[in-house]
C-alpha positions as CSV (number, residue, x, y, z in Angstrom):
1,X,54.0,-20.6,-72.2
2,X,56.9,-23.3,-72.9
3,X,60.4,-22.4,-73.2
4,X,63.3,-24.4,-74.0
5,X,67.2,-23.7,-73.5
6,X,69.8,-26.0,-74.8
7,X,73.6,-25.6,-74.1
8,X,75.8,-25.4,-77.0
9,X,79.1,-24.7,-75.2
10,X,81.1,-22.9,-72.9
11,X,78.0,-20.2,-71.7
12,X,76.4,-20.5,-75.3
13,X,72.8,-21.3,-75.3
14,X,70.0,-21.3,-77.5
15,X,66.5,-20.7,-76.3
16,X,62.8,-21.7,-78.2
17,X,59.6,-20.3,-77.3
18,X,56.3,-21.2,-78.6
19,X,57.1,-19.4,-81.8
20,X,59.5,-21.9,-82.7
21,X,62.1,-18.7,-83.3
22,X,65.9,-19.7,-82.0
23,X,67.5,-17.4,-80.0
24,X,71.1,-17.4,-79.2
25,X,72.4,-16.2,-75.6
26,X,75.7,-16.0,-73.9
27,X,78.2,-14.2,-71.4
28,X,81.0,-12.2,-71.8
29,X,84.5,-13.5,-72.2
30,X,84.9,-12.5,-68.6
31,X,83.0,-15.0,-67.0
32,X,83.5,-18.0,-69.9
33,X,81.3,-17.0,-72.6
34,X,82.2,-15.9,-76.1
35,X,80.1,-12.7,-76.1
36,X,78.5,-14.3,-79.2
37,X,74.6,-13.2,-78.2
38,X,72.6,-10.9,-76.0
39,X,72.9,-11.7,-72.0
40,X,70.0,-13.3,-70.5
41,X,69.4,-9.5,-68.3
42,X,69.5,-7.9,-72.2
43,X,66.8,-9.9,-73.0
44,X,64.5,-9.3,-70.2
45,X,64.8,-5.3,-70.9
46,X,64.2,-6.4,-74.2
47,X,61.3,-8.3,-73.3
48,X,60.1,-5.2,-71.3
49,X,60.8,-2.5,-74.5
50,X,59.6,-4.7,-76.7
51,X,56.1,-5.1,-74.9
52,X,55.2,-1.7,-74.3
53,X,56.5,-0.6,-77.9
54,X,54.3,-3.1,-79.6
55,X,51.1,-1.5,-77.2
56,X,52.1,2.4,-77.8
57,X,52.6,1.8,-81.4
58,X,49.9,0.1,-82.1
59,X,47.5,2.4,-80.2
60,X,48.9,5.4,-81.9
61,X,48.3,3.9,-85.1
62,X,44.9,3.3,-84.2
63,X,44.1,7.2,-83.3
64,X,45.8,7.6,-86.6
65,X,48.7,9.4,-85.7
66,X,51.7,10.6,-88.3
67,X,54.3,8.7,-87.3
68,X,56.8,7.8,-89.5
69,X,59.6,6.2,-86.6
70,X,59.2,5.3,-83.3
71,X,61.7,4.2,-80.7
72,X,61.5,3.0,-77.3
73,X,64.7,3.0,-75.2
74,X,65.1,1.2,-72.0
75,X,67.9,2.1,-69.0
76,X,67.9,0.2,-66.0
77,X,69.8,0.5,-62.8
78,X,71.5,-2.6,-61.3
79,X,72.0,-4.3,-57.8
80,X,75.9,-4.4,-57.1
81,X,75.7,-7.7,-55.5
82,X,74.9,-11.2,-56.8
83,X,72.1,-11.7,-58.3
84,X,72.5,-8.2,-59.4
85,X,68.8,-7.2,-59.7
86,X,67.2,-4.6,-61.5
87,X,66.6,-1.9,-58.9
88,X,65.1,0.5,-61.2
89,X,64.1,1.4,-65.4
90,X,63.4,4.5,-67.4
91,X,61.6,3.7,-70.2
92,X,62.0,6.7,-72.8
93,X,59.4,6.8,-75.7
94,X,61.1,8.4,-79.0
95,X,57.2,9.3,-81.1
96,X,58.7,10.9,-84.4
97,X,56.4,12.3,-87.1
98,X,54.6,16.1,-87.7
99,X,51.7,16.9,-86.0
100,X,51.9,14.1,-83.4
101,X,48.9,14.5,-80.5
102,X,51.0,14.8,-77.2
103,X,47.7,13.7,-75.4
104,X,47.7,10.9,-77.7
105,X,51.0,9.5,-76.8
106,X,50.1,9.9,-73.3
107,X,47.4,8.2,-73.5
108,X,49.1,5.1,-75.4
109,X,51.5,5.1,-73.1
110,X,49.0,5.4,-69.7
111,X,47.1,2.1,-71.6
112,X,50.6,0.0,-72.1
113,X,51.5,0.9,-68.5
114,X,48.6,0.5,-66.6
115,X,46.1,-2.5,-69.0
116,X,48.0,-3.9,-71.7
117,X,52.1,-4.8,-70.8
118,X,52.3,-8.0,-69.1
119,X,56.2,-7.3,-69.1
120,X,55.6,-3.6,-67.3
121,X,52.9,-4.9,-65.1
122,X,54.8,-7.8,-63.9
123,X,58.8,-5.9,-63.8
124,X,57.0,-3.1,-62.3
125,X,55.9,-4.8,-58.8
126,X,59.5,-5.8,-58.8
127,X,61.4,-2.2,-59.0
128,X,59.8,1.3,-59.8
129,X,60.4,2.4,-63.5
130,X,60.1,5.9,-65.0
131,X,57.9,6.5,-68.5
132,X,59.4,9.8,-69.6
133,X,58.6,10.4,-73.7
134,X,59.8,13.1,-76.1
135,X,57.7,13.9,-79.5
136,X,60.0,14.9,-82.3
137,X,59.9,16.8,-85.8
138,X,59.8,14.5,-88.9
139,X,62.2,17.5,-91.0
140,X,64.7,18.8,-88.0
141,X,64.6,15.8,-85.5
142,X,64.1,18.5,-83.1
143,X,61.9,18.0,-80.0
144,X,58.7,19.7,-80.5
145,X,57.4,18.5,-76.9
146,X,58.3,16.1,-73.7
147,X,57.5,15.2,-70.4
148,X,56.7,12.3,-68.1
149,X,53.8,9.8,-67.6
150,X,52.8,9.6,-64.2
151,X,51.5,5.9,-62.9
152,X,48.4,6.0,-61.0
153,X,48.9,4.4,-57.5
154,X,46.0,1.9,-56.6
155,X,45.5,0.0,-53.7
């Protein structure tokens, strides 16, 4: 993979992937920037949400599943000192529909985590993360069901 960054001004920058898609960064007017795009830290959560969303959804749609919204939601813990690591995540899976398989969702998330994530394999030797997930109901938003998916430790 080829990625490009070009500095517009001040802390702006604008990066290009493969995809050919732009995407702006830049800092907070604290340290220079204009606060005119996501943080370069944003993005790698992103990055990480992103991935693992992409996997569960798509595996739940496979097992034909009644979803009808989905969220994933990603909190991460910080180093106080430079260069401010990420020293932990919990990744919280929002599955919304009626009659959504809880074994189901634990099973697309067991898959993302542990076979298809690049972003999750490779973060995850860095800090430890937490999948927790809550199913809720499509009419009261209520949550039928939740819990925790537990990593398998190899090695």
């Amino acid at each position: 993979m080829d990625i490009s960054i070009s500095w517009k001004k001040k802390m702006a920058f604008e990066g290009m992937g493969e995809s050919g898609i732009v995407q702006k960064m830049d800092a907070d007017a604290s340290v220079g920037g204009e606060g005119n795009g996501p943080r370069p830290m944003e993005l790698i959560a992103m990055g990480l949400a992103g991935c693992t969303a992409m996997d569960v959804i798509s595996i739940l749609q496979k097992k034909k599943q009644p979803v009808i919204d989905f969220q994933v939601n990603v909190h991460t813990d910080r180093a106080d000192e430079h260069p401010k690591v990420f020293t932990q995540a919990v990744i919280e899976y929002l599955v919304t529909g009626r009659g959504v398989d809880e074994a189901a969702v634990l099973r697309a998330i067991g898959l993302s985590a542990e076979k298809y994530c690049p972003a999750q394999a490779m973060l995850g030797k860095a800090f430890p993360m937490q999948l927790i997930y809550k199913i809720l109901d499509e009419e009261t938003n209520s949550v039928l069901k939740e819990g925790e998916y537990i990593q398998e430790k190899t090695g």
